[in-house]
N, C-alpha and C positions, 0 to 999 in steps of 0.2 A: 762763187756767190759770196757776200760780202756776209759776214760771221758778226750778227750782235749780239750781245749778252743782254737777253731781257731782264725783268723784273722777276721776281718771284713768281709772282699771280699770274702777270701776262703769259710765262712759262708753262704753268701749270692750266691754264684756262684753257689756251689753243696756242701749243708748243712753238715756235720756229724757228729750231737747231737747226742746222746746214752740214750737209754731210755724213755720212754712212758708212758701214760696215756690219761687222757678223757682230751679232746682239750674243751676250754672256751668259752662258745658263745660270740658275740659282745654283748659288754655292753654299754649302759645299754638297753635293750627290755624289758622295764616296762610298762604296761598300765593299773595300777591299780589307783582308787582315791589318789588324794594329798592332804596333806592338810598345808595348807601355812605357813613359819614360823616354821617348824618341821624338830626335827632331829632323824633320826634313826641310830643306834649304833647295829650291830652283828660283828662276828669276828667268827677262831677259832683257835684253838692250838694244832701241827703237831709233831711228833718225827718221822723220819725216818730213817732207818738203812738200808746198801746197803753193799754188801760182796760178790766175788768172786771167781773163784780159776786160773785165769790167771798167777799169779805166785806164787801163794802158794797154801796151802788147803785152803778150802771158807770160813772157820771160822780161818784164818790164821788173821796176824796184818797190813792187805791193807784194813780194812773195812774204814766205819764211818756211825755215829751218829749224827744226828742233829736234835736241837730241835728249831721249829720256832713258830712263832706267826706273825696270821694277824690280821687285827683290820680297818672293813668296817666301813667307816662315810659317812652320805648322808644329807644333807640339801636342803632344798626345799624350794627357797623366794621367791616362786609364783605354783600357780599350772603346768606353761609352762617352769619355770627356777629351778633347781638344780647345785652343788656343790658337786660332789663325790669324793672319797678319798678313798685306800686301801693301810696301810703302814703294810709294811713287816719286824719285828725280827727275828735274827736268832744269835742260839750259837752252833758251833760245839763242840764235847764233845772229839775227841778223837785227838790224834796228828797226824802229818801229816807220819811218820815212815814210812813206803813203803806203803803206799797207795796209794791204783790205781786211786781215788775217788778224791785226796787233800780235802781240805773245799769246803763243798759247799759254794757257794755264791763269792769263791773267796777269802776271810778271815775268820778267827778266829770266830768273831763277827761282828754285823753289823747291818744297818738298812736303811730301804729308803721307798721311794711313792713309788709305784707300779702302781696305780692311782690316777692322780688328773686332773679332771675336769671338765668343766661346761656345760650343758645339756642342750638346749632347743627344745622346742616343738610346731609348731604351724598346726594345724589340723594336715594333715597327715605324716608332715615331720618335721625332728628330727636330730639336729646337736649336736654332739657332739666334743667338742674343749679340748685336752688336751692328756694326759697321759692315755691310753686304752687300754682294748683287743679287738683284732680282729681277726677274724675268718671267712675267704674268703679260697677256695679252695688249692691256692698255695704261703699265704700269713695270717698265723697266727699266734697264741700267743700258742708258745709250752710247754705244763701242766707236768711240772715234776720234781719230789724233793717237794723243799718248794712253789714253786710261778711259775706261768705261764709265759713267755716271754710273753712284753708289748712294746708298742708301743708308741709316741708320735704323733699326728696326728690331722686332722680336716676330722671326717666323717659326710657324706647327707644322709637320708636315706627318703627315700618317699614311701607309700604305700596308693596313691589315687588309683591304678585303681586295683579293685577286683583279688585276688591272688598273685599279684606279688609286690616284692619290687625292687625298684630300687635302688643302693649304691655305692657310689663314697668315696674315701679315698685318701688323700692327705696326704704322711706320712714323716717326717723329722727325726724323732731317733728311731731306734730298742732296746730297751733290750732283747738280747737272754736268752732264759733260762739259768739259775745256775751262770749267769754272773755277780751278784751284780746290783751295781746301772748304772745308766745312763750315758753312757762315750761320746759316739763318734754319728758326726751327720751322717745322710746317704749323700753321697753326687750327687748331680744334684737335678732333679725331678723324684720321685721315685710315683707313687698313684695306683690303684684299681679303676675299675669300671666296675659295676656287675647289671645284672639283673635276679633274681629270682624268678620264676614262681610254685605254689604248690596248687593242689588243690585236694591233699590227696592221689588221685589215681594218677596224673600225676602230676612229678616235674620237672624241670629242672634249669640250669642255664648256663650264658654264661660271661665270663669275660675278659678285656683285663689289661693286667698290663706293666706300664713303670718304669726299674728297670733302672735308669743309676748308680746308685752304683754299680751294678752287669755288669753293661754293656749287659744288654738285653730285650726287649720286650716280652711280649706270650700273646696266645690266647689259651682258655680254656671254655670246653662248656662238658655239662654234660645232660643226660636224662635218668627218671628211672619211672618206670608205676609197682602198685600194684593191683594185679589181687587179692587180698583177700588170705592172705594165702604165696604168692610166690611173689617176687618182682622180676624185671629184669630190671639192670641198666649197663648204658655205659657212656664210659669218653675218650675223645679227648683233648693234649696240644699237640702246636708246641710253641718251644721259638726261636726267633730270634737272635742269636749273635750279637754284634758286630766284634766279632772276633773269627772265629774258625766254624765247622762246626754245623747246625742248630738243634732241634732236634726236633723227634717227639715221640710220646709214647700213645698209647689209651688202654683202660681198659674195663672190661666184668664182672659182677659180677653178681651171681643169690643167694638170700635167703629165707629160708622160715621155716615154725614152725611148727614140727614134733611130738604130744607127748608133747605138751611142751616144746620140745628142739628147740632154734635156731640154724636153721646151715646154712651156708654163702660157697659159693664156688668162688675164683675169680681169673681173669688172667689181666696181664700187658704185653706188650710187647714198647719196648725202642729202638728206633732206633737212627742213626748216631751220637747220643751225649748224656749227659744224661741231666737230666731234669732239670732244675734252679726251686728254692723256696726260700722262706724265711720263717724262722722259722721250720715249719713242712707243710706237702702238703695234700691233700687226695686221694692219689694215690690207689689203694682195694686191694694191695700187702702189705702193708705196714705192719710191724711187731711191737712189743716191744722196738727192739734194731734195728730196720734194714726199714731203707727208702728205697723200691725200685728204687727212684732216683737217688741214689747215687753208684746203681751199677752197673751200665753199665763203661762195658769196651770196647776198640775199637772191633768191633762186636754187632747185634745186640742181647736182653735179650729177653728172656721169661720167665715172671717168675707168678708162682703159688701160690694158698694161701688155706687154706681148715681152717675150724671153727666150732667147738660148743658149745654151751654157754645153762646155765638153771639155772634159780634163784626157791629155794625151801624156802619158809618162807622168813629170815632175809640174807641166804646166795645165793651168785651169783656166778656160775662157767666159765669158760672160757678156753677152749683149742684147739688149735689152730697148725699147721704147716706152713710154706712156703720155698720154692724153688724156688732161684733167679739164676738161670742157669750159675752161672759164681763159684760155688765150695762154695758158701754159704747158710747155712739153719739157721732154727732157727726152736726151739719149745717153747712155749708158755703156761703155768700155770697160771691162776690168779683169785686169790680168793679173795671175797669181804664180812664184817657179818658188819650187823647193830647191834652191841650191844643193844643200845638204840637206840631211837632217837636224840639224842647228840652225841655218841661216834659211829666211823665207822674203823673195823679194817680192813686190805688189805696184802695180800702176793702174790709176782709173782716170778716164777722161769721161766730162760729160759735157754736154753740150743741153744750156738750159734756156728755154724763151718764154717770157710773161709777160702780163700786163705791163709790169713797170719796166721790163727790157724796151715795149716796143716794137719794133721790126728787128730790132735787132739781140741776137743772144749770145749768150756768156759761158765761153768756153774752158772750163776747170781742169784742171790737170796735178796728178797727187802721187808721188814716189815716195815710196815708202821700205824699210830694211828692218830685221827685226831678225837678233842673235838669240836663239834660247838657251839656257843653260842651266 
């Protein structure tokens, strides 16, 4: 799929990033001993390759190649205070020629924080101030390429009373994924505030968000109960406009483990508008290449999603469909081997068709290598 860098607004209004992967928890949810005065140093180092055949053959001269390096620093001057840091390298290897892709990052080469912040902790509540990921329902750090889209922000997080956390997010600057370093502040008051309830068999959560960078409000509330074996979960957002009409959109999703196979069935439906996010949402449609938020046309959506997945030894499989009722599909391959326990290799092909394909759709392909250490 051909990769643009929107505007800020357009970004933040009704998202559409291209491409996928496993979304970042909020960092940091550490509760292991400290010990004062210590610094821990991991990192690892990424080469990923992306090709398709939108306007050539897929091993045609639109690919690229990019080789990155992150490199995690954490210091700890107390058992209740820490200093975290994750600075992101990267060299694209091939020129920019008709590529669909340009450089990731935005340039040639480059480098920046990704994180830097400072942590504290006192019994059960836990602030974090700075440069973060976060990972709230309709407001996260989207995992793709070299480095996750990050945040600048001051988050709360409390978890005194049994099962549930309570999280509030105060956030001033977005870096979108693939977008380089840190440009642009969000503007007004933009925060998250969330509470999460889990206690194995039953979860939920509920959240309201003020986006006035986007010029919108929403409320979002989620609940999902596992009966041992088969889970059954639902999902409700309305966003409020400022301007234009409001939207609503609620989801249905059921899984469970067959044989060892997971498999996942789910539906979205989208009504009078589509859905505002930032970054990436968790919407149970949602694809590879394709946010069910983003496709709603005037008209309501219904859109489907079907899955199977099975990890054998070192390797994971995943295949997947969905139908987004407006002349778009997508299918989904994604393979995962743990070499080692240091090296993890990954391939996903999708196969995507829409409105503006046509009859005809756009076959993506994504190898990817990642050293940890």
């Amino acid at each position: 799929m051909r990769f643009t860098k929107l505007s800020l607004m357009a970004t933040i209004a009704v998202s559409a990033a291209s491409g996928g992967g496993n979304i970042a928890p909020l960092e940091p949810v550490i509760e292991t001993p400290v010990t004062i005065n210590t610094t821990t140093i991991s990192g690892k180092l990424t080469g990923y390759y992306i090709t398709d055949d939108s306007s050539d053959d897929i091993f045609g001269d639109h690919h690229q190649l990019a080789l990155g390096a992150t490199l995690d620093v954490s210091h700890n001057f107390a058992d209740w205070l820490s200093a975290n840091f994750s600075a992101v390298g990267y060299l694209n290897t091939l020129d920019l020629g008709n590529s669909t892709y340009g450089y990731f990052e935005d340039n040639k080469k480059g480098a920046y924080f990704n994180i830097a912040n400072l942590t504290a902790t006192y019994r059960d509540t836990t602030l974090v101030a700075g440069r973060q990921l976060l990972d709230t329902p309709m407001l996260q750090g989207y995992d793709w390429l070299l480095a996750p889209g990050s945040f600048e922000a001051y988050t709360l997080m409390n978890s005194s009373i049994e099962n549930i956390t309570l999280i509030g997010s105060y956030v001033t600057k977005w870096r979108p994924n693939n977008s380089g370093e840190f440009d642009d502040d969000l503007l007004g008051d933009n925060f998250a505030l969330g509470g999460v309830y889990d206690d194995k068999a039953l979860s939920g959560s509920i959240w309201f968000y003020n986006a006035d960078a986007g010029e919108y409000t929403q409320a979002y509330a989620d609940l999902g109960y596992d009966f041992g074996g088969t889970k059954v979960e639902g999902q409700f957002v309305n966003t409020d406009f400022d301007a234009g009409n409001d939207a609503t959109a609620f989801g249905a999703k059921v899984s469970a483990s067959l044989s060892g196979v997971e498999l996942g069935a789910a539906y979205n439906h989208l009504a009078d508008n589509g859905t505002a996010y930032i970054g990436w949402n968790s919407l149970y449609t949602n694809s590879w290449n394709s946010s069910v938020a983003d496709q709603w046309t005037p008209g309501d959506i219904n859109a489907f999603k079907v899955a199977a997945s099975k990890t054998y030894n070192a390797l994971s499989a995943e295949v997947s469909y969905a139908d987004y009722d407006n002349s778009r599909y997508e299918t989904d391959v994604i393979l995962g081997y743990e070499l080692t326990k240091s090296v993890d290799l990954g391939m996903v092909y999708s196969n995507t068709q829409s409105a503006a394909t046509g009859d005809n759709s756009v076959n993506q392909f994504e190898l990817y290598a990642v050293y940890k250490f």
